[in-house]
N, C-alpha and C positions, 0 to 999 in steps of 0.2 A: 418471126412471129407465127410461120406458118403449122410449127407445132401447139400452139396453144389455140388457134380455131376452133375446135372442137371445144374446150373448154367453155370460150367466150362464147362461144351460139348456145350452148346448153344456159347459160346467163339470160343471152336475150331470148329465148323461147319459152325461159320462165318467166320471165317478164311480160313475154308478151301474151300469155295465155293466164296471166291474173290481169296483166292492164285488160284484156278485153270482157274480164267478168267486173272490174270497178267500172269500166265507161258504159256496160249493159245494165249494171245493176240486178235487182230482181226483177228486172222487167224478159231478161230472157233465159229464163231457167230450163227450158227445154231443149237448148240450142245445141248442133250438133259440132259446131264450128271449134270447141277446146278440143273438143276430143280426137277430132280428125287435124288439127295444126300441131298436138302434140308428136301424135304415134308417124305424122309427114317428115316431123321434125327430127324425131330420134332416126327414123330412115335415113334424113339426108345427114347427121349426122357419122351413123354408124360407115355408111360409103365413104366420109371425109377419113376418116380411121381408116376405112382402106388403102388409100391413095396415099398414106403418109409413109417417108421412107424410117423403114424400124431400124437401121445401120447409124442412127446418130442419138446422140445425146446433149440435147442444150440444156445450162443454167442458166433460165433468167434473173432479172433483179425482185430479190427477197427471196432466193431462195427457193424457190418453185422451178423443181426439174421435169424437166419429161427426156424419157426413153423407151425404146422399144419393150422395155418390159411394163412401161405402166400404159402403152399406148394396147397393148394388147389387155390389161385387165380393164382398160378404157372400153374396148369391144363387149367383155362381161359384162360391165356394169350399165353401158349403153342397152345393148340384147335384153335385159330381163327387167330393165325401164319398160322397153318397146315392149313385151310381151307382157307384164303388167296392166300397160294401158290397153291393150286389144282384149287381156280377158276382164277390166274392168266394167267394159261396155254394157253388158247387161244390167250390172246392179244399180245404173242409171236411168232403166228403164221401166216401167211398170210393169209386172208380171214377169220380169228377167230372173228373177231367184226369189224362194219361196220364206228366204230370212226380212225380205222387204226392198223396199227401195231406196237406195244412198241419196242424198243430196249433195248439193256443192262440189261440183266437177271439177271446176276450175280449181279451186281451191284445190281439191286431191291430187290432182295433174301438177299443181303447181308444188305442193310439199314434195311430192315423188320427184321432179326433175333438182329442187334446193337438196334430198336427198341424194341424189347420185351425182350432185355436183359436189356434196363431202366427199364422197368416194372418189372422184377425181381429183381430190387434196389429198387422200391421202398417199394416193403412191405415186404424188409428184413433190411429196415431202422432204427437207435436206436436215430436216431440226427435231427435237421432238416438241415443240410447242406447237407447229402445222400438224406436224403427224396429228398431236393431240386435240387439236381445233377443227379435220378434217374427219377426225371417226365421232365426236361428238355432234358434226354438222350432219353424219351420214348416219347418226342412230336419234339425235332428238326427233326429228321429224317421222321418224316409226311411231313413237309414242301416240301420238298425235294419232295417224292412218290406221294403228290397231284400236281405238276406239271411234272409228267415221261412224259406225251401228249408235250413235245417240244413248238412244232411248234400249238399246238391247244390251239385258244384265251381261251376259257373255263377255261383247266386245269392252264394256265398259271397266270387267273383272278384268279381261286381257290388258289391257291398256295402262290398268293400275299396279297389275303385278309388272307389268316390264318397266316401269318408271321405276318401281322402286329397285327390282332386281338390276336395271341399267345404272341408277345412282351408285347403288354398290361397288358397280363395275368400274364408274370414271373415280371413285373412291381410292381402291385398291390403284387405280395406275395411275394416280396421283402420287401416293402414297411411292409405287415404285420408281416413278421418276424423281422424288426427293433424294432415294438413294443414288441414284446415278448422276444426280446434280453432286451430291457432294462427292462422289468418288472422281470426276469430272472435271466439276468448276466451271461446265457450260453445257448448254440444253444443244449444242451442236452435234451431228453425228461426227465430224471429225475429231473435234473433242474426244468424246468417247470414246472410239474407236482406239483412238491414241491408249486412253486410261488402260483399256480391256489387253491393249496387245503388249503394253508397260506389265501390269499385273493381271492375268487374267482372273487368280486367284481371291482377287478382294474381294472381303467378305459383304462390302457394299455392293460393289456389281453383282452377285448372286443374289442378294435380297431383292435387290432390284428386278432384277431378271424372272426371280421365281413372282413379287407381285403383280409383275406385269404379265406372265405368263395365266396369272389367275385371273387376270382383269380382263383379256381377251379370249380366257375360256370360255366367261360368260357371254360374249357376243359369237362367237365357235358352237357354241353349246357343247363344249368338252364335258367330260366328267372329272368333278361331282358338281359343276358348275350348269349343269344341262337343265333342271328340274322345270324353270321356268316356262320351258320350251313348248310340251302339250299344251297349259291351258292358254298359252298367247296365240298357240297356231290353231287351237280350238274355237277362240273366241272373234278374233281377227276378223274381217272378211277376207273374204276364199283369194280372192287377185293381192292383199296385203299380206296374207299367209305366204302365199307362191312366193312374193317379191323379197320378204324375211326370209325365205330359205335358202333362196338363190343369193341376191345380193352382199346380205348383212353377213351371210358365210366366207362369201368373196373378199369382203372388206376385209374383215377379220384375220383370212390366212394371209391375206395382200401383206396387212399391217407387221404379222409375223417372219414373213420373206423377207420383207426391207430390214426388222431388225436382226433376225438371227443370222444373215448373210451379208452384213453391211457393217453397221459399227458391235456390233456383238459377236459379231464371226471368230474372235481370236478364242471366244467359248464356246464356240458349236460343241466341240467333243463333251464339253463336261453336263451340256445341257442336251443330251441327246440319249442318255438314261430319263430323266423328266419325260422327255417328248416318248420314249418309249413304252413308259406306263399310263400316261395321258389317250395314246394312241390305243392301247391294247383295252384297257377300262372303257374306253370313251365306245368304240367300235358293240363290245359284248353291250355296255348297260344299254343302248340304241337297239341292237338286235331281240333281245330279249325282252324289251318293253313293247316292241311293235308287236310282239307274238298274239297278247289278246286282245289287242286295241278293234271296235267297228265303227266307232265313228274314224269317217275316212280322213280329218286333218289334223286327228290327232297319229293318226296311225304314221300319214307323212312327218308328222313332227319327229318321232323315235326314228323313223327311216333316214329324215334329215340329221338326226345326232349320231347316228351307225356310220352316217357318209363322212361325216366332219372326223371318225375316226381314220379313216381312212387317208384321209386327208395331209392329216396331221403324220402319220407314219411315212409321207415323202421326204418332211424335212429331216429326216434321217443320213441321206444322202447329200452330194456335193451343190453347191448353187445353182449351178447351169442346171443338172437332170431336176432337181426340187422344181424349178419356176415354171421348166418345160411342160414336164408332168402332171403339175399342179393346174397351169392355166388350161392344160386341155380338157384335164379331167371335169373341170369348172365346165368348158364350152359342152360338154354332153351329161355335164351330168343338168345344167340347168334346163338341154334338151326334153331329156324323159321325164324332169320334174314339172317343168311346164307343160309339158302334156297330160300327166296325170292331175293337175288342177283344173284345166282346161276339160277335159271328160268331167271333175267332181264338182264344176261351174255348171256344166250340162244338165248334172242328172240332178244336184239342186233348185234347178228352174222348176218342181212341180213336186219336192220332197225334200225329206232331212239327207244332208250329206252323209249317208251312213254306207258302211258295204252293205248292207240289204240291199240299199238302192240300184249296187250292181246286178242283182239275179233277174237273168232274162234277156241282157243286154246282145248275148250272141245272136239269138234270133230277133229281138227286134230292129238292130242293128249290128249287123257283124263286122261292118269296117270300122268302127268305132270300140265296138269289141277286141279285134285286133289291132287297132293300136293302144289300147290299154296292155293286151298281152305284151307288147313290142316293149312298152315305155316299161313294162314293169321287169321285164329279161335285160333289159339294158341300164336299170340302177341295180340288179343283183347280179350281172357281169356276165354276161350267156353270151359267146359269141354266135354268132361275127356282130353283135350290136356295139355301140359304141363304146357302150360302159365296161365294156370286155375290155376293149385296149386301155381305157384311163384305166382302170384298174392294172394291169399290167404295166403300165406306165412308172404308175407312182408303188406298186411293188419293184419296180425295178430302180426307183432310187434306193428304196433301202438295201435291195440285195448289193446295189453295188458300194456300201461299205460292210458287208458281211452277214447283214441282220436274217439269216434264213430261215431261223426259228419263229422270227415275227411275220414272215409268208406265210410261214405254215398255219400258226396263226388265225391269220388276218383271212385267208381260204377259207378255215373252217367257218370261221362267223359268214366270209360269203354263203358259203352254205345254210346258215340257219337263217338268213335272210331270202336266199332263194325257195324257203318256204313258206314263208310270211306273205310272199310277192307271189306265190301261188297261190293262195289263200284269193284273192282277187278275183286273179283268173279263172277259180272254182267258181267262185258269185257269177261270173259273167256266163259261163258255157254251161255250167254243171247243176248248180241250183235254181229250181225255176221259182216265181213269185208266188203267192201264196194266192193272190188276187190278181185283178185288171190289173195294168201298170198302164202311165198316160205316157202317150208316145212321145217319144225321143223328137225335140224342136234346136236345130243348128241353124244360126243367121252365117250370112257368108263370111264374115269374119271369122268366126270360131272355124269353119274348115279350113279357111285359108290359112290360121294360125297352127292347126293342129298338122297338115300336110305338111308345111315346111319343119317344122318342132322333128316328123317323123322322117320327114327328108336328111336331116340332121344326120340322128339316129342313125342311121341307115348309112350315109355317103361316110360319115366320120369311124362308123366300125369299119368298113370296109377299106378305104383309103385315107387312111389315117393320118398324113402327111398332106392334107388336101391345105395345111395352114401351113407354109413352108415358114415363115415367121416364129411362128411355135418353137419349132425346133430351132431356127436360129439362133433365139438366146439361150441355148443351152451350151452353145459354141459348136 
């Protein structure tokens, strides 16, 4: 049982961070005690992830595995809980951000942890019926945190468009697991598997395979499946935007791992034209959208649909490099993403989130300044930053079953992304404000959150191997 710990405390710490808002009632709404039991929690958590050995693979009963490959996306999904809940803390407070103050903490604390405990179903899944009970666990509860803003039109448009655009979504993978039930005869991956490596060619399993591929576009933000993505990450609040880019992206490629390298694997080749145009589409339509974006989450939004290209161009390659590559990339890219929220948390405490709101930042603060430059060189791949090597990473899956033209590729758009992410860095050093600007206000959470975010960054470009686990599962 000592592999599923971690699961179980994620159970009771959600429990116990809504049991102590039903025994307070509204009698203690100001209280600070959810919010500091949560982000204690995910800590003592994410240490328990450490200490477990990643060299074993248990089945428990029903079905529910863990391995080192899902104990390490365990770490993802744990990390960008935790740093969710650190940059939530101000919208809790009066005068924290200038779109208003959140209510109902506990309750937020409580959906975000019942969400990343779908995500921990889903890549300890053996079936597709948990697969599929595990990403709907880990995306209703979004619906819900994209409109916490009540009463603000925005969050409440955001929240409508992803109900609906998510229903579409469990639609279509409904829809494609009909086909692989009948080509099958069971919702098991062994089953499957069996069918796929019998006949790879049937016309069922491709159907299938191509709805399901369309059904986790939409939580990927693939293209042409992406569109939802600005107005949800616009309207959202700023810490449920973050937590939508990092995790629901995570979940998503998770979901795609277990299937294209598991019971679908006997068609990796014939689906790897798909993923090639998915990849090459998905990457430009995200580059090219960010170019005139200033409001700054919608800007991240297009930035997050450029990454999910990139993304998606590892599973090109063989299992071991794909999951390696993939989870590192994960581990730095949600570094420099949480950092650029965490700055756009900052400078909306006394303004609109907009790049405006960047000009001036170098002199009135320049270490804050510089790690925006940092976080923004290290999601457009500038070494020695971290996103240099994921980037090379998950180009080096493809390269290594021949795909060189999709490097070439996948560079250029680096490049038109490294101008968009300079575009930033101009607001910060080079444009100054037109007026006063009210000085930059950090509590000690926000630095202690953004130092380590940059700590990251920085240890993970440079030695890259700092996760020897990482590389393990790739053999």
């Amino acid at each position: 049982m000592t592999l599923l710990l971690p699961d179980i405390l994620l159970i009771v710490l959600a429990a116990l961070v809504m049991g102590y808002d039903l025994y307070k009632g509204k009698n203690d709404l100001v209280s600070t005690l959810p919010f500091h039991l949560t982000w204690a929690g995910l800590c003592g958590i994410f240490v328990l992830l450490l200490c477990l050995p990643y060299d074993q693979t248990v089945l428990y009963p029903g079905g529910y595995q863990v391995s080192g490959t899902a104990l390490l996306f365990k770490q993802v999904f744990v990390l960008s809980s935790l740093f969710a809940v650190l940059l939530s803390r101000p919208y809790f407070t009066p005068g924290g951000n200038e779109r208003g103050v959140m209510k109902y903490q506990s309750e937020f604390f409580f959906i975000l942890l019942l969400c990343t405990f779908g995500m921990f179903t889903v890549v300890s899944s053996t079936d597709l019926l948990t697969l599929f009970i595990g990403m709907e666990l880990a995306t209703i509860p979004l619906y819900i945190l994209s409109g916490f803003y009540k009463k603000d039109s925005l969050s409440v448009e955001a929240s409508t468009k992803y109900i609906i655009m998510g229903s579409a979504s469990t639609g279509l993978l409904l829809f494609g697991y009909s086909f692989f039930y009948g080509a099958a005869g069971s919702l098991t991956f062994e089953a499957l598997a069996q069918a796929c490596t019998a006949n790879p060619q049937e016309p069922l399993l491709r159907l299938g395979a191509l709805f399901t591929l369309a059904a986790i576009g939409f939580k990927l933000t693939l293209f042409p499946f992406h569109m939802w993505a600005p107005d949800v990450y616009d309207g959202a609040p700023t810490p449920v935007t973050a937590f939508i880019s990092v995790s629901s992206k995570a979940v998503a490629i998770a979901f795609l791992l277990i299937l294209v390298y598991g019971p679908l694997a006997a068609m990796h080749s014939s689906l790897q034209p798909i993923l090639l145009i998915l990849a090459a589409a998905t990457m430009t339509a995200g580059n090219l959208g960010a170019l005139k974006q200033t409001r700054l989450r919608r800007f991240m939004a297009y930035s997050s649909i450029a990454q999910a290209g990139y993304i998606i161009m590892a599973l090109l390659g063989n299992a071991g490099t794909a999951r390696s590559s993939i989870i590192f990339y994960l581990f730095v890219y949600a570094a420099g993403n949480y950092a650029v929220f965490f700055i756009i948390s900052i400078i909306g405490r006394n303004g609109e989130e907009n790049r405006s709101g960047l000009q001036g930042l170098g002199k009135s603060n320049p270490m804050l300044a510089a790690i925006l430059m940092l976080s923004a060189f290290s999601l457009a791949g500038i070494p020695p930053l971290a996103g240099f090597m994921g980037k090379f990473f998950l180009f080096a899956s493809a390269a290594e079953q021949g795909y060189y033209f999709m490097i070439v590729f996948a560079a250029l758009n680096s490049t038109i992304s490294l101008y968009y992410y300079l575009l930033l860095v101009k607001e910060a050093y080079i444009v100054q404000p037109a007026g006063e600007t009210a000085p930059i206000v950090m509590d000690g959470i926000q630095k202690v959150s953004i130092f380590v975010l940059t700590a990251i960054m920085l240890v993970a470009g440079i030695w890259p191997s700092f996760s020897s686990n990482v590389l393990a599962i790739a053999g």
